[in-house]
N, CA, C and O of each residue as an XYZ file, in Angstrom:
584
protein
N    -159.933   -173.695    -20.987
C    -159.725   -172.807    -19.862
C    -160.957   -172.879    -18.959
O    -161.934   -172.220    -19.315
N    -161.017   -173.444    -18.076
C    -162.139   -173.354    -16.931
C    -161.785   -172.254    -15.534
O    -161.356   -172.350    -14.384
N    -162.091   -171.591    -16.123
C    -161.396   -170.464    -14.984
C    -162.946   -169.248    -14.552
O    -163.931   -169.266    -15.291
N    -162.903   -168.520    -13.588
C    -164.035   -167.846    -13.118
C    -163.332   -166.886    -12.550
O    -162.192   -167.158    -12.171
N    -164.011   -165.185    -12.319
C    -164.010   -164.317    -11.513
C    -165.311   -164.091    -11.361
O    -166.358   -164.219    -11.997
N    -164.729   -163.515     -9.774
C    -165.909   -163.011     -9.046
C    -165.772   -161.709     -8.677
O    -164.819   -161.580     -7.908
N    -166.412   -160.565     -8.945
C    -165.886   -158.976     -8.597
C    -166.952   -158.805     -7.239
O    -168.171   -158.838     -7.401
N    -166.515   -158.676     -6.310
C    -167.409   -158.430     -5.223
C    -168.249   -157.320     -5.105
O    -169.442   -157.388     -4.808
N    -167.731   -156.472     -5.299
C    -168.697   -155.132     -5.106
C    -169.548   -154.669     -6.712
O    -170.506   -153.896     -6.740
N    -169.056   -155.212     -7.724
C    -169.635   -155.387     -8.663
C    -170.735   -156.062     -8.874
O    -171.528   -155.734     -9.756
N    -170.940   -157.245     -7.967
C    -171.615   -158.395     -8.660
C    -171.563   -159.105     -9.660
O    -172.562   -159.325    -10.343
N    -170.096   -159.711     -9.991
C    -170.404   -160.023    -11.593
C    -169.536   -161.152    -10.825
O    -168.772   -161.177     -9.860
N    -170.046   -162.056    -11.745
C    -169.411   -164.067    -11.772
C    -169.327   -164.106    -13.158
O    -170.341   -163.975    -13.843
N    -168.123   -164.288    -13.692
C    -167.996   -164.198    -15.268
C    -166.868   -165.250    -15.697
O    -166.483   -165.928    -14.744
N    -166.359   -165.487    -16.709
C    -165.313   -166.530    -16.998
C    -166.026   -167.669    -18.067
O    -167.118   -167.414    -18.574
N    -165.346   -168.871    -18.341
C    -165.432   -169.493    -18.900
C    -165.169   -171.230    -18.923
O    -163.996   -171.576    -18.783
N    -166.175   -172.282    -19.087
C    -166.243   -173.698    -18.124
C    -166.159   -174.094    -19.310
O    -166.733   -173.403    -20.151
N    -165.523   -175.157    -19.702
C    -165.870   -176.095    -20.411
C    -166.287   -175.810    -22.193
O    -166.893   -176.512    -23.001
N    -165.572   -174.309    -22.317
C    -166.037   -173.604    -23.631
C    -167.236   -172.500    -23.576
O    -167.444   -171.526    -24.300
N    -168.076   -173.101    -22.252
C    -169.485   -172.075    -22.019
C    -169.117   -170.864    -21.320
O    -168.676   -170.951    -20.174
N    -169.283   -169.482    -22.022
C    -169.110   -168.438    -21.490
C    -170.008   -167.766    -20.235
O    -171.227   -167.731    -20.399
N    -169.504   -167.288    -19.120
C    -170.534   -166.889    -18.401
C    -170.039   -165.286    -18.145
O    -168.969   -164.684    -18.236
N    -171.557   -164.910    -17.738
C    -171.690   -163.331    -17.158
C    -172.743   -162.903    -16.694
O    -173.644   -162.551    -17.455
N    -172.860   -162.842    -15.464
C    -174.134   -162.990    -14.304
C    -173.839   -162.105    -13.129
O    -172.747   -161.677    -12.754
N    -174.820   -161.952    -12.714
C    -175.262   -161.093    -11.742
C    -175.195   -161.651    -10.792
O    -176.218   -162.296    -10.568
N    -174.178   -161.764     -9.799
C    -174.094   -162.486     -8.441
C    -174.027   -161.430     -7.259
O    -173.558   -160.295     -7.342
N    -174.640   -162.083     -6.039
C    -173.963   -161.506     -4.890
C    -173.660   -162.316     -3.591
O    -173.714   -163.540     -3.471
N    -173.341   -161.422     -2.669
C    -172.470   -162.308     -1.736
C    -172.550   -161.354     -0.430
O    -172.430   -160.133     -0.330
N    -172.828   -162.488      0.655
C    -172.784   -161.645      2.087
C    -174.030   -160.719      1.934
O    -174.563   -160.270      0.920
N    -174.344   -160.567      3.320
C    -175.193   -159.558      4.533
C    -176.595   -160.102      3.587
O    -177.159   -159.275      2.871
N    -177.092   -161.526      3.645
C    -178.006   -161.944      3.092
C    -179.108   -161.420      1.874
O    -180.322   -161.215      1.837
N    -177.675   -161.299      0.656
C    -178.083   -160.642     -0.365
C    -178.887   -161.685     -1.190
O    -178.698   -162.741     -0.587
N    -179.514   -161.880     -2.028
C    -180.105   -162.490     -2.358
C    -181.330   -163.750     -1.567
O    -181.627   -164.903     -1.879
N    -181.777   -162.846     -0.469
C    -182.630   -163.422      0.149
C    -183.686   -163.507     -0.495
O    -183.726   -162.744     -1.460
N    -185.039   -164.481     -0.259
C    -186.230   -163.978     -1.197
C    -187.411   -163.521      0.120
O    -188.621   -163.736      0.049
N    -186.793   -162.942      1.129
C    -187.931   -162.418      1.915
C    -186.959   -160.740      1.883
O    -185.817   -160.297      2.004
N    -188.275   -160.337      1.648
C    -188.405   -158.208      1.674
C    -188.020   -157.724      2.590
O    -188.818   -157.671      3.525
N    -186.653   -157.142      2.797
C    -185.825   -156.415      3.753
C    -185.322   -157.119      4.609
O    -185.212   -156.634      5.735
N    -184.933   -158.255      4.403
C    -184.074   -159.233      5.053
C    -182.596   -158.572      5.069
O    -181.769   -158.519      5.980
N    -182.566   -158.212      4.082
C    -180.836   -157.982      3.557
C    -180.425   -156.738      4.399
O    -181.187   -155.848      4.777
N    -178.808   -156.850      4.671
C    -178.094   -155.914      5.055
C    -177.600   -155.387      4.119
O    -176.656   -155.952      3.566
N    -178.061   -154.185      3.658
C    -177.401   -153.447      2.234
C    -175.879   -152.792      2.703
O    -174.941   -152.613      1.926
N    -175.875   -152.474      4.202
C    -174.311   -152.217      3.996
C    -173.273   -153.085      4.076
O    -172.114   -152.762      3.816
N    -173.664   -154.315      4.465
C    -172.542   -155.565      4.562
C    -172.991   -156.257      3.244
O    -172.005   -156.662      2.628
N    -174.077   -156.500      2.664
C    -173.876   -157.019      0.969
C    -173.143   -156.439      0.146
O    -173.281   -155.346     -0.403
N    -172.121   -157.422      0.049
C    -171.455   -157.313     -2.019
C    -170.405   -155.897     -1.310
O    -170.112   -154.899     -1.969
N    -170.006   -156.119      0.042
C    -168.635   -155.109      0.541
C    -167.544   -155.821      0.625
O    -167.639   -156.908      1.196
N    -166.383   -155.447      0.147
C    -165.278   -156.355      0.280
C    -164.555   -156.029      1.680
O    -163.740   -156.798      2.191
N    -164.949   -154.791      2.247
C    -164.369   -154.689      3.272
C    -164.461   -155.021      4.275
O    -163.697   -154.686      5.180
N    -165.715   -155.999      4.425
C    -166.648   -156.210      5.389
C    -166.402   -157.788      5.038
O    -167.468   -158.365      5.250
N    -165.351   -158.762      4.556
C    -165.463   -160.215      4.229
C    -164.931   -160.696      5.448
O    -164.854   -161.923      5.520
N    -164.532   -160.024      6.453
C    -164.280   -160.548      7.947
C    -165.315   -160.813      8.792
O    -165.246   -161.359      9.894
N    -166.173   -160.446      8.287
C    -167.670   -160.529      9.107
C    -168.075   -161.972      9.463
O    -168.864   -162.466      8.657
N    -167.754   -162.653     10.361
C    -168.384   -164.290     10.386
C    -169.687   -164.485     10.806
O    -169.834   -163.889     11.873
N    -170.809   -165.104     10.422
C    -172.106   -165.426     10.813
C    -171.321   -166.476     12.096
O    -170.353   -167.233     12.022
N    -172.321   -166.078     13.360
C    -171.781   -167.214     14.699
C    -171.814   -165.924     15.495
O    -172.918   -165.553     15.894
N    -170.725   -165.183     15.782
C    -171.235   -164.401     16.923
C    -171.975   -162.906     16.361
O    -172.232   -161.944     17.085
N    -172.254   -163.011     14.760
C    -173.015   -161.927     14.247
C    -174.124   -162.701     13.744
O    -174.220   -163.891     13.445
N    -175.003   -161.662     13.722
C    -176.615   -162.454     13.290
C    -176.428   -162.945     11.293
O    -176.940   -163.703     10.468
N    -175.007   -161.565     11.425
C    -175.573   -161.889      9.427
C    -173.474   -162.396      8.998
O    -172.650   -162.503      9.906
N    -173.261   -162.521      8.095
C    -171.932   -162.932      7.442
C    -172.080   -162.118      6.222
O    -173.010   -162.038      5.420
N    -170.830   -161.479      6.286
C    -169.855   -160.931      5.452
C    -170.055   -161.173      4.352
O    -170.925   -162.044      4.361
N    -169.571   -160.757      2.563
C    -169.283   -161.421      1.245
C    -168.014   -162.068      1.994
O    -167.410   -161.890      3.052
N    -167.910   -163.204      0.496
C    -166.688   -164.053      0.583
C    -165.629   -163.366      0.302
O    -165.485   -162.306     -0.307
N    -164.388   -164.571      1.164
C    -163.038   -163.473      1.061
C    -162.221   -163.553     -0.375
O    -162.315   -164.550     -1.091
N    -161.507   -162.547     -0.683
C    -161.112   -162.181     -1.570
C    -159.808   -163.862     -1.740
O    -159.443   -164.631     -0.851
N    -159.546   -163.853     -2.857
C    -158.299   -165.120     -3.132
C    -159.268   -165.970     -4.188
O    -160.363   -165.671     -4.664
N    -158.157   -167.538     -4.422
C    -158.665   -168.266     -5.060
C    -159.227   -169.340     -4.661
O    -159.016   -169.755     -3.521
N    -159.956   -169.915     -5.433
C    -160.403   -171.228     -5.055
C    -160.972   -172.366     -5.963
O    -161.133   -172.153     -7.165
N    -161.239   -173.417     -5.472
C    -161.452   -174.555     -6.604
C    -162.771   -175.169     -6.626
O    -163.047   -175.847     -5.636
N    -163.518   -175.087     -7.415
C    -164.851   -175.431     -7.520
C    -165.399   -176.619     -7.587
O    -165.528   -176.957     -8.764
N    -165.948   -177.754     -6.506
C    -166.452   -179.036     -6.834
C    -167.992   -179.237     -6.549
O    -168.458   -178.652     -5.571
N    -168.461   -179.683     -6.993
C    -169.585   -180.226     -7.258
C    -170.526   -181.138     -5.496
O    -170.082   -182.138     -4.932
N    -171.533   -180.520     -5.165
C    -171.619   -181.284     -3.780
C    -172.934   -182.475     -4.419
O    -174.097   -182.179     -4.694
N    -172.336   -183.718     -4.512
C    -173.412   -184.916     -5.002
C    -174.982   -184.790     -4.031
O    -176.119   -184.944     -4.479
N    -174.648   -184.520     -2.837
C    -176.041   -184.506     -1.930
C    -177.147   -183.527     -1.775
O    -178.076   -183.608     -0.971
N    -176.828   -182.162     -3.048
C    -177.296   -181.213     -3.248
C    -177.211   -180.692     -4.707
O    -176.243   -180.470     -5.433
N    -178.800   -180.550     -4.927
C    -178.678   -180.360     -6.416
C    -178.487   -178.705     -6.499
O    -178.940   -177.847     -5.742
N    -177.474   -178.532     -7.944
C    -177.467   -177.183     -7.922
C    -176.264   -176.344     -6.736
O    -176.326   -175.169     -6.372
N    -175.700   -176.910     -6.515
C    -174.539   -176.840     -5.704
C    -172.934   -176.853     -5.612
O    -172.364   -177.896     -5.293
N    -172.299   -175.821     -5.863
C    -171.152   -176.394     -5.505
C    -170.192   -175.585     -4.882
O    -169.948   -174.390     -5.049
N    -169.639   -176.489     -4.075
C    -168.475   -175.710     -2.684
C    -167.389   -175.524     -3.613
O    -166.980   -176.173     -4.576
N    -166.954   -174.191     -2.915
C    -165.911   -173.555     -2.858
C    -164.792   -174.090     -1.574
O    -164.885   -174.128     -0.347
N    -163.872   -174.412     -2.418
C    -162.476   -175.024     -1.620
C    -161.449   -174.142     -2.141
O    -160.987   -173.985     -3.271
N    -161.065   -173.264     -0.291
C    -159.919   -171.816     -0.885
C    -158.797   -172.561     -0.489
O    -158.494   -173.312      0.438
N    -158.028   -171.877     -2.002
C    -156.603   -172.493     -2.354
C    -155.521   -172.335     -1.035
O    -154.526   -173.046     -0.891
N    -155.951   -171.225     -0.094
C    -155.309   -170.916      1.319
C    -156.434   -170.502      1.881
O    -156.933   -169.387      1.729
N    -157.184   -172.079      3.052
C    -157.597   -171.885      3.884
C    -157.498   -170.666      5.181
O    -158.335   -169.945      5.723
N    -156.237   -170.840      5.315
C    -155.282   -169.826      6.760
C    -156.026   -168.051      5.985
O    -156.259   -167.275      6.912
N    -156.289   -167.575      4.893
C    -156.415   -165.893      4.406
C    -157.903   -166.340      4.617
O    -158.447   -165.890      3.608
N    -158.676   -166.843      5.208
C    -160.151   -166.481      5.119
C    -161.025   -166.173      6.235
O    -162.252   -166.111      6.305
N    -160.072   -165.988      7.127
C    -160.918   -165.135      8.289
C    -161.355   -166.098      9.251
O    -162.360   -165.821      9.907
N    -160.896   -166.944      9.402
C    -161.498   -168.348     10.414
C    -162.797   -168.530      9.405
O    -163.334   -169.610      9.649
N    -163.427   -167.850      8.414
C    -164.324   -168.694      7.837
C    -164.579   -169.773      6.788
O    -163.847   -169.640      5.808
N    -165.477   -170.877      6.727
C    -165.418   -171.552      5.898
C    -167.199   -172.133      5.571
O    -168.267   -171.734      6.034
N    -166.876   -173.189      4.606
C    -168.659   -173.807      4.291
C    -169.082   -172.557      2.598
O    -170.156   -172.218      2.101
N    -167.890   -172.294      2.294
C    -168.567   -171.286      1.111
C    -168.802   -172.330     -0.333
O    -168.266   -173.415     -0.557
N    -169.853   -171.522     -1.233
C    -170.509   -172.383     -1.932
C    -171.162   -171.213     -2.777
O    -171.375   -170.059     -2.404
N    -171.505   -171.960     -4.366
C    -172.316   -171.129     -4.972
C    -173.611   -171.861     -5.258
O    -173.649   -172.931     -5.867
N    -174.978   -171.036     -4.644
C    -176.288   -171.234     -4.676
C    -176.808   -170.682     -4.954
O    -176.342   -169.543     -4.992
N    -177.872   -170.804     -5.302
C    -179.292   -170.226     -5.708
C    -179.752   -169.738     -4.224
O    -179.293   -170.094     -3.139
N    -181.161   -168.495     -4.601
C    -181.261   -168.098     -4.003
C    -182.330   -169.095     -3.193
O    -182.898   -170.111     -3.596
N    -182.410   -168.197     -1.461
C    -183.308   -168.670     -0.505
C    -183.773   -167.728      0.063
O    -183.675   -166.566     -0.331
N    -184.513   -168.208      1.367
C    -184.960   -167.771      2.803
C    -183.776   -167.234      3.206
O    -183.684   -166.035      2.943
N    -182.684   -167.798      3.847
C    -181.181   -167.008      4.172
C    -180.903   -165.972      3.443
O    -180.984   -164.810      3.840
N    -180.384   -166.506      1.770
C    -179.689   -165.394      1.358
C    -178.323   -165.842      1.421
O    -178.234   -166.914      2.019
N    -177.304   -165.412      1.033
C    -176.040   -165.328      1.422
C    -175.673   -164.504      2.796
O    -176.063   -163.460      3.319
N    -174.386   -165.878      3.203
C    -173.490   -164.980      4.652
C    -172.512   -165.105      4.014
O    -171.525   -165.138      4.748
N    -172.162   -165.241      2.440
C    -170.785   -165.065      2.207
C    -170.428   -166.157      1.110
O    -169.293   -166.296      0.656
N    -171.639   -166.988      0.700
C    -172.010   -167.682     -0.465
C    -171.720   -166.703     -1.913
O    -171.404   -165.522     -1.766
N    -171.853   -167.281     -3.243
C    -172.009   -166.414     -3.778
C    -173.440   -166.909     -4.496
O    -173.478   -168.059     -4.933
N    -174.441   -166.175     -4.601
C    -175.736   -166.582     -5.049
C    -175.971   -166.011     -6.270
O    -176.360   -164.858     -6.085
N    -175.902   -166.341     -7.674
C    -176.531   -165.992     -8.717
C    -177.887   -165.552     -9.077
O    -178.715   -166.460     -9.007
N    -178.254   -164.623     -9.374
C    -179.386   -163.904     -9.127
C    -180.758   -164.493     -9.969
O    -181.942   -164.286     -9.702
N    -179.984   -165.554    -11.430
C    -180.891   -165.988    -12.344
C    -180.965   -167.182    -12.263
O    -179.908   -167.767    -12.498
N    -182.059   -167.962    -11.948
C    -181.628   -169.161    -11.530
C    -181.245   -170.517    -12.778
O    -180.828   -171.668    -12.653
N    -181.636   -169.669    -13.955
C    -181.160   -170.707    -15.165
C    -179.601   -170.464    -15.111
O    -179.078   -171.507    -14.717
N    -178.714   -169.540    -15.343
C    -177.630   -169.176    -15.260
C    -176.552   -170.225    -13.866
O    -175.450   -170.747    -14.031
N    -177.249   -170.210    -12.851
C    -176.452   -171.463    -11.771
C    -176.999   -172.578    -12.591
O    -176.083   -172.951    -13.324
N    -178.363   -173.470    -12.863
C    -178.325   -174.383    -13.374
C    -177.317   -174.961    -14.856
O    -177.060   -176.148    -15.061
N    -176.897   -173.885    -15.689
C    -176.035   -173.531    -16.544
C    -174.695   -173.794    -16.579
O    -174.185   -174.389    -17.528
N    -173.941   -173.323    -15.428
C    -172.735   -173.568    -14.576
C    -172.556   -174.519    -13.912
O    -171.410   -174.966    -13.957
N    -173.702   -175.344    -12.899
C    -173.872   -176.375    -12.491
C    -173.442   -177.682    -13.571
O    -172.888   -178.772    -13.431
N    -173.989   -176.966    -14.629
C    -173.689   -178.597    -15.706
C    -172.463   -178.540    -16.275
O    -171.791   -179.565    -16.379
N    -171.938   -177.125    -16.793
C    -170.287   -177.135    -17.401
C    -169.423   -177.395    -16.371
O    -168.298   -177.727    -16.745
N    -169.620   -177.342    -15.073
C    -168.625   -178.025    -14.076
C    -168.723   -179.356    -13.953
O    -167.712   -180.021    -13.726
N    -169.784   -179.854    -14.067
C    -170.374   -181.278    -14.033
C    -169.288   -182.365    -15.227
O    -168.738   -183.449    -15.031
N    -169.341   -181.446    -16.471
C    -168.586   -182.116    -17.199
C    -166.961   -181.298    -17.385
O    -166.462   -181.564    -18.478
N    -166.362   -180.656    -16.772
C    -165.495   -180.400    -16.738
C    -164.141   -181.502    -16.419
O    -163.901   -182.179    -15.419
N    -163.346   -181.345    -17.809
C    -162.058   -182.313    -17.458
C    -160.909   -181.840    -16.585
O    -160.153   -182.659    -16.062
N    -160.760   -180.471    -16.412
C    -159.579   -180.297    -15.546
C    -160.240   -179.585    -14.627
O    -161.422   -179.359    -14.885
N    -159.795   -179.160    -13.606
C    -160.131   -178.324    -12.590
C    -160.904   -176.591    -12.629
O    -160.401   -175.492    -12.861
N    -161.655   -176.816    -12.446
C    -162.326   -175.433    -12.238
C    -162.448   -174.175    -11.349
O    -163.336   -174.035    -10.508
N    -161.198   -173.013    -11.682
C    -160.487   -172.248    -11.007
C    -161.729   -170.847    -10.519
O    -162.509   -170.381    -11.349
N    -161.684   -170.448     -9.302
C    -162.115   -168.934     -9.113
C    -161.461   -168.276     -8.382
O    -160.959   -168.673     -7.330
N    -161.355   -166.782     -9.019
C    -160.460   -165.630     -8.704
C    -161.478   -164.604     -7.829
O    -161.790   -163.480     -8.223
N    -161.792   -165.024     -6.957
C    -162.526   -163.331     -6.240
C    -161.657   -162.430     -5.769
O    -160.679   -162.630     -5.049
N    -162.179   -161.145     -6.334
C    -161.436   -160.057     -5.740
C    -162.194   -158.594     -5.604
O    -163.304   -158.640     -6.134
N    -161.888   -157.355     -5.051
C    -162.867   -156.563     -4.847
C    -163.494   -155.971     -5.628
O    -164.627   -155.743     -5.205
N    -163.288   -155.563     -6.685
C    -164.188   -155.419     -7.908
C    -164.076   -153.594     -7.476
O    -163.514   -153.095     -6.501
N    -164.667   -153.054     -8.353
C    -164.859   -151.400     -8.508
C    -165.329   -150.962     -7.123
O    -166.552   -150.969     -6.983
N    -164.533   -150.549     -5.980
C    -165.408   -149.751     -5.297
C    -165.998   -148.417     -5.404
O    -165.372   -147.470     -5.881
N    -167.201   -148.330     -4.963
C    -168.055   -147.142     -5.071
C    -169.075   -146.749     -4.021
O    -169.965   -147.456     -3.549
N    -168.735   -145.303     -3.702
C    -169.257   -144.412     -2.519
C    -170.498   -145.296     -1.902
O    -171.471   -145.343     -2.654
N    -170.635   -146.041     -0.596
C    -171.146   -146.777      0.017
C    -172.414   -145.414      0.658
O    -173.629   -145.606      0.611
N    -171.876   -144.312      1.128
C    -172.475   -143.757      1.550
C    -173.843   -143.275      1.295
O    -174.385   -142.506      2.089
């Protein structure tokens, strides 16, 4: 079973690759996992309601949109791999999503794992994965934003 969820407002990337169990601390959108101090938009990070948000005519991008998608491996980037949604047309005119490690940016809608052994981890059970490697994002527990 190579299959993954992603709970958005939770933060959790969990599931199972290749036999290797995962359960990690991810986030996504309003440049959560940036590594510069108060970069982040805490009310557009890790909101599902807010996955319409496109970076282009906004300074920051949204978490990723809710649905499925298929996980491949990008050869020209280590530690990388794009997200290809199973229905392009439900994602808001947006696209380019991917799970990375953290940066300077941060996520506009990436999903960034917070530990960086944990992506290197996942990086390799997809690497050797024989069938396709499925992810389910969806909104996860919401709770009082206010």
């Amino acid at each position: 079973m190579n299959r993954l969820l992603y709970l958005i407002a939770d933060q959790l990337l969990a599931g199972e690759v290749e036999g290797a169990r995962f359960q990690m601390r991810a986030v996504s959108g309003g440049r959560a996992g940036t590594k510069i101090e108060g970069a982040e938009n805490t009310g557009l990070a890790n909101n599902p309601y807010l996955s319409w948000v496109k970076k282009g005519p906004n300074p920051i991008g949204g978490p990723l949109p809710c649905g499925s998608y298929t996980l491949r491996l990008r050869a020209s980037r280590a530690n990388w791999i794009d997200l290809v949604p199973e229905n392009p047309h439900l994602m808001w005119s947006r696209d380019g999503f991917a799970i990375h490690g953290r940066g300077p940016r941060g996520s506009d809608g990436c999903i960034v794992p917070m530990a960086p052994g944990e992506l290197v981890r996942l990086v390799a059970a997809v690497s050797k994965a024989k069938s396709p490697v499925t992810l389910t994002v969806i909104a996860g527990e919401i709770h009082d934003r206010a």
